[in-house]
VOPAGU-2260 file (C-alpha; in pm, 1 decimal, decimal comma):
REM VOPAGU-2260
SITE   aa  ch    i         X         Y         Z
SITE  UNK   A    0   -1201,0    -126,1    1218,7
SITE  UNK   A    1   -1152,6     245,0    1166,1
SITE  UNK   A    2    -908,3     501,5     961,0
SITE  UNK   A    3    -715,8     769,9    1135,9
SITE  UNK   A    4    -436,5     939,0    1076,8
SITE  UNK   A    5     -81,5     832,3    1138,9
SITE  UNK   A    6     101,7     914,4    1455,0
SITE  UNK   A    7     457,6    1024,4    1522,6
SITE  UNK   A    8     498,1     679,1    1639,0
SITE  UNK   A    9     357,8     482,0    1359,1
SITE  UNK   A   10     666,3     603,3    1154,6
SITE  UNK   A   11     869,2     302,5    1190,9
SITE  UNK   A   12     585,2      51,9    1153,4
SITE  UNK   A   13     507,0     281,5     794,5
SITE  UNK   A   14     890,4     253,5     678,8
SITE  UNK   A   15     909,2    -121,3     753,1
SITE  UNK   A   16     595,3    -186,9     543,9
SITE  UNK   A   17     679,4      76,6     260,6
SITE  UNK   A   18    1008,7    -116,6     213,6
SITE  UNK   A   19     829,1    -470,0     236,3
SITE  UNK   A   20     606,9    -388,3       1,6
SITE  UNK   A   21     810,1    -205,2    -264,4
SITE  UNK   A   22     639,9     104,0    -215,9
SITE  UNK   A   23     699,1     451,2    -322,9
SITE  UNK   A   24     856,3     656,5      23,4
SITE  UNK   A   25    1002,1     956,5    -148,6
SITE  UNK   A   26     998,8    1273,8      71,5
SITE  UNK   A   27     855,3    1063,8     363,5
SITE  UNK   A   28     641,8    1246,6     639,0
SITE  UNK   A   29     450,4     998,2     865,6
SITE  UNK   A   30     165,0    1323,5     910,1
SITE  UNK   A   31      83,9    1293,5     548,9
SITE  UNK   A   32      -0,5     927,4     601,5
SITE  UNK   A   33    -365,8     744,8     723,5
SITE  UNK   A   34    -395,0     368,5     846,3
SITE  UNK   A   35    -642,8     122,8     884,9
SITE  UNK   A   36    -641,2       7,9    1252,2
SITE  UNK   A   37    -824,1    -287,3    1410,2
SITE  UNK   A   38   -1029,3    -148,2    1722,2
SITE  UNK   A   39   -1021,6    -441,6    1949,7
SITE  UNK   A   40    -650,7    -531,9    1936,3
SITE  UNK   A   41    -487,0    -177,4    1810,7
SITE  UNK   A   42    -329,8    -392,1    1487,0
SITE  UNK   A   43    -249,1    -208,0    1184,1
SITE  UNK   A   44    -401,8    -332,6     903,5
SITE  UNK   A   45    -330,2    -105,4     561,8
SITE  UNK   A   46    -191,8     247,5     516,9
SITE  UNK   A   47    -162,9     507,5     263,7
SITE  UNK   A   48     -99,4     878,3     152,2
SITE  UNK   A   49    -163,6    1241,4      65,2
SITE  UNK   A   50     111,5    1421,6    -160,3
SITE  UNK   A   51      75,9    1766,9    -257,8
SITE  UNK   A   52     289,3    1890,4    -519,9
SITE  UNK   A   53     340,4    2280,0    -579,5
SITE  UNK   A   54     331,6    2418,6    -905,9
SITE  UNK   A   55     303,8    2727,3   -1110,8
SITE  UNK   A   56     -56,0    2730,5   -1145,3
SITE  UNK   A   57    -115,5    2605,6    -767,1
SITE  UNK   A   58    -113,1    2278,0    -588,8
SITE  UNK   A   59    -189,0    1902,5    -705,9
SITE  UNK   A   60    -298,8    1639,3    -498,5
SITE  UNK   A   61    -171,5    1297,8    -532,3
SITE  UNK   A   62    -246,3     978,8    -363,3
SITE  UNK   A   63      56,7     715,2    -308,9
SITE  UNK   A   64     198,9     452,1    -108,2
SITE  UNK   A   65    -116,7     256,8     -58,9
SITE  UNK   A   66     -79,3     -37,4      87,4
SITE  UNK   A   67    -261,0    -315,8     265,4
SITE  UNK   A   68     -76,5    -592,5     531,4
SITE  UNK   A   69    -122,1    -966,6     450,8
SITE  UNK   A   70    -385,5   -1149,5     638,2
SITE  UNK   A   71    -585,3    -758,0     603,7
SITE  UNK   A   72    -665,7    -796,4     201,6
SITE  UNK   A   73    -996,5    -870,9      40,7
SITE  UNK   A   74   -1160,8    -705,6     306,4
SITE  UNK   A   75   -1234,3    -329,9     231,7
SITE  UNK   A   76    -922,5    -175,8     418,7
SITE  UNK   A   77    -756,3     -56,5      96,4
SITE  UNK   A   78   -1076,5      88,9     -24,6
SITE  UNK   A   79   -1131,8     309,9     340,0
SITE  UNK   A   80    -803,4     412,8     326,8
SITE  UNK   A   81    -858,1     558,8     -13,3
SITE  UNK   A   82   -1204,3     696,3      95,0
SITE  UNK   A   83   -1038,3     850,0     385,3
SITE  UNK   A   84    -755,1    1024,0     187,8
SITE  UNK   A   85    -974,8    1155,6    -130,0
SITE  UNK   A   86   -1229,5    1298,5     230,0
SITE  UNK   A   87    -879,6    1424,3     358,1
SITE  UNK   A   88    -808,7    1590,3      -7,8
SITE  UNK   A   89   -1143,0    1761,8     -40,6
SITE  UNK   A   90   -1134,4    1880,3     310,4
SITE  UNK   A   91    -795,1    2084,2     189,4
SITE  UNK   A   92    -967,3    2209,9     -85,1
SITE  UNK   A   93    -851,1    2003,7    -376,1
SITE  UNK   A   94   -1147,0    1961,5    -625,7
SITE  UNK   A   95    -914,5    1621,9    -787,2
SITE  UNK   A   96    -675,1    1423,4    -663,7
SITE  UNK   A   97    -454,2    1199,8    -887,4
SITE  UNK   A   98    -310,6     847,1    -839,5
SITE  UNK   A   99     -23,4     727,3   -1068,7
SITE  UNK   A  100     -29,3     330,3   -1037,3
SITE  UNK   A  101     -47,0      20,3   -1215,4
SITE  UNK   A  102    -352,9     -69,4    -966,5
SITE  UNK   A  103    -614,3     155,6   -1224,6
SITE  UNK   A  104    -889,2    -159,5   -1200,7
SITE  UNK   A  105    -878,5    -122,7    -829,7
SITE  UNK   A  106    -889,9     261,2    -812,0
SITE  UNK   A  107   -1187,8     247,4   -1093,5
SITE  UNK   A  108   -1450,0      77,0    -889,0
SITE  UNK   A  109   -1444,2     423,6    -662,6
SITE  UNK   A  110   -1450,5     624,8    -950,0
SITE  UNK   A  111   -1144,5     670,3   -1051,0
SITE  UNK   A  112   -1037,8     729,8   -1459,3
SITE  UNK   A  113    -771,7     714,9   -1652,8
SITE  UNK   A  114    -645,6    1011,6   -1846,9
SITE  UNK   A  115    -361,9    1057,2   -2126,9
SITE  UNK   A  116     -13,6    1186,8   -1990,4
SITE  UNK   A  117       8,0    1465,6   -2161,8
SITE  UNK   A  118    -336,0    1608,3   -1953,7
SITE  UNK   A  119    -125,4    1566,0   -1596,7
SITE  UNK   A  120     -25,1    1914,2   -1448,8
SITE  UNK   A  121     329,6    1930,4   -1530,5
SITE  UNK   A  122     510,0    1844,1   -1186,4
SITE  UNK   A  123     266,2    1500,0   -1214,3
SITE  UNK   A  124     506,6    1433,9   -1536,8
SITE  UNK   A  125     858,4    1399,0   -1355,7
SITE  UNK   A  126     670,0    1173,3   -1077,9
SITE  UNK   A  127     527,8     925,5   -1308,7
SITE  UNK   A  128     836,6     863,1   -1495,7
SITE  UNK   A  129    1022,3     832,2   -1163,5
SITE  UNK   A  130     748,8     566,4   -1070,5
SITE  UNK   A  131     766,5     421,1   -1401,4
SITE  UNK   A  132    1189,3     408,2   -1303,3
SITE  UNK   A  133    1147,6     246,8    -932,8
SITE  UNK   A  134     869,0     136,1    -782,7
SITE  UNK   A  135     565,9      83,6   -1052,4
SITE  UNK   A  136     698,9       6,6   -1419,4
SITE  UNK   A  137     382,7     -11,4   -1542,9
SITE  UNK   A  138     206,6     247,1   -1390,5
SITE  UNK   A  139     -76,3     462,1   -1548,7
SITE  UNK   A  140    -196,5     806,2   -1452,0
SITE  UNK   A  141    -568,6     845,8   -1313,2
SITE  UNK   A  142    -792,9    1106,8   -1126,5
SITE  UNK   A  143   -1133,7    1154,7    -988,1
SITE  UNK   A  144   -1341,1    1497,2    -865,2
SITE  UNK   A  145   -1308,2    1416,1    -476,9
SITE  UNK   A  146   -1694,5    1462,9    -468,9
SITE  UNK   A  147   -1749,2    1158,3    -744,2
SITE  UNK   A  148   -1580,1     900,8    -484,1
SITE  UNK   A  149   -1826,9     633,3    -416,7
SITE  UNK   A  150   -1783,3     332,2    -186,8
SITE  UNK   A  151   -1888,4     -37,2    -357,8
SITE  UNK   A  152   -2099,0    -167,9     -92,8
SITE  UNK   A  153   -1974,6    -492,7    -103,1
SITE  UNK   A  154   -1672,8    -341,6      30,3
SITE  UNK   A  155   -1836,1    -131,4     323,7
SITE  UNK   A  156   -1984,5    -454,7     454,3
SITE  UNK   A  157   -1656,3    -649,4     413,7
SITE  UNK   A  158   -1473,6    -356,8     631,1
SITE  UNK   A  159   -1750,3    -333,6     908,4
SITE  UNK   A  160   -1635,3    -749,7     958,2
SITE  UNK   A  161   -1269,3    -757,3     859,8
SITE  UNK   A  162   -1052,3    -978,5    1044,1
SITE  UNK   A  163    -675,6   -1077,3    1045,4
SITE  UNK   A  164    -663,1   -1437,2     851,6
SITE  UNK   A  165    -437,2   -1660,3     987,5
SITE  UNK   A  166    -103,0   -1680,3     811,9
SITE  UNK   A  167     -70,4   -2009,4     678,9
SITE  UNK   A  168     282,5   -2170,3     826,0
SITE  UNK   A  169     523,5   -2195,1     629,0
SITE  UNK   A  170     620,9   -2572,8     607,9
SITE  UNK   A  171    1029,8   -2617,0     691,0
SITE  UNK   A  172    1217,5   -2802,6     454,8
SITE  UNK   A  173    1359,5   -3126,7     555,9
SITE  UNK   A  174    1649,2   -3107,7     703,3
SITE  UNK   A  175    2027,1   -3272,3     522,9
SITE  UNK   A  176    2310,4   -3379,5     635,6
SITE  UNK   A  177    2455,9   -3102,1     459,5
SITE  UNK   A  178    2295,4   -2856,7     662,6
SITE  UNK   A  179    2491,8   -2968,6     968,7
SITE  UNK   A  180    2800,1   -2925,9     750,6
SITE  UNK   A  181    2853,2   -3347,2     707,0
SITE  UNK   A  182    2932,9   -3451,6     374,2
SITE  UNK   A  183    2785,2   -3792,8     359,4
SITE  UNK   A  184    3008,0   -3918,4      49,0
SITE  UNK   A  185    3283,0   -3901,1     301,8
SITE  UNK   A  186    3161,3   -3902,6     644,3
SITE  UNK   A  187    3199,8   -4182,7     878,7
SITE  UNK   A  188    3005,0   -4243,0    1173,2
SITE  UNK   A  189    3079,0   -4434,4    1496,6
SITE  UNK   A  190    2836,9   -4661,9    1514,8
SITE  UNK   A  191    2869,5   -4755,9    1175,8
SITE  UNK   A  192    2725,0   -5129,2    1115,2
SITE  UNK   A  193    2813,8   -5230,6     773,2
């Protein structure tokens, strides 16, 4: 299992997901996106993103639309996809990075704390109530110094070993006579023996 960063032909594989999921896709680039891949079969297994916002005193960095495929959770691809992003940040030269999500207890094991609205640079403001509007009611703003990341590692072990669970199948509902269209108040058969 590794992190890389997204292709021009994982686009369409991200945009399925994002919608699935009820993620946030607003001003969607697929080169501002990293995913989770399994090595041996090339399966994607989580995703997630860098947004950098201009504003008057310079550029904020923002982490959004993370998001991990079912069968993949529990097993340390969210949290390498978020290492990979706040490396990605720091690399750019961003000193914090910001995450505006309802998700804070998962974010705080790396580091990650909360901090009052009013302390968000101001184009963090509009974003957060337009989360708060769509896709994350309840979300909360947060931040960390991209050099005070650290990996649980309980979660480093689990990634080194992650493997696609089985989906469990879905059991098919018995099937009616009404599902054939045959109202069996009224129908009558040929072969009927009473």
């Amino acid at each position: 299992m590794y992190v890389r960063d997204a292709r021009n032909r994982d686009e369409a594989w991200l945009l399925d997901h994002i919608e699935a999921m009820g993620l946030d896709e607003t001003a969607f680039r697929s080169r501002d996106y990293v995913i989770a891949v399994e090595e041996e079969s090339n399966v994607r297994a989580g995703f997630g993103r860098i947004r950098v916002h201009s504003t008057d005193d310079g550029e904020v960095c923002e982490l959004t639309s993370i998001g991990v495929v079912d069968g993949w959770r529990r097993q340390g691809v969210g949290a390498h996809v978020i290492e990979r992003l706040v490396d990605g940040a720091e690399a750019e030269g961003f000193d914090v990075v910001y995450a505006l999500t309802s998700e804070h207890e998962f974010l705080s094991q790396f580091g990650f704390e909360g901090l009052a609205v009013e302390d968000l640079p101001g184009r963090l403001h509009t974003r957060l109530e337009g989360k708060r509007d769509s896709a994350d009611p309840d979300a909360v703003p947060l931040r960390i110094a991209t050099d005070g990341f650290r990996m649980p590692d309980r979660l480093r072990e689990r990634f080194k070993t992650a493997a696609e669970a089985e989906a469990e199948p879905e059991e098919a509902p018995p099937e009616s006579p009404e599902d054939f269209g045959i109202d069996p108040e009224e129908a009558t058969y040929k072969y009927d023996t009473s």
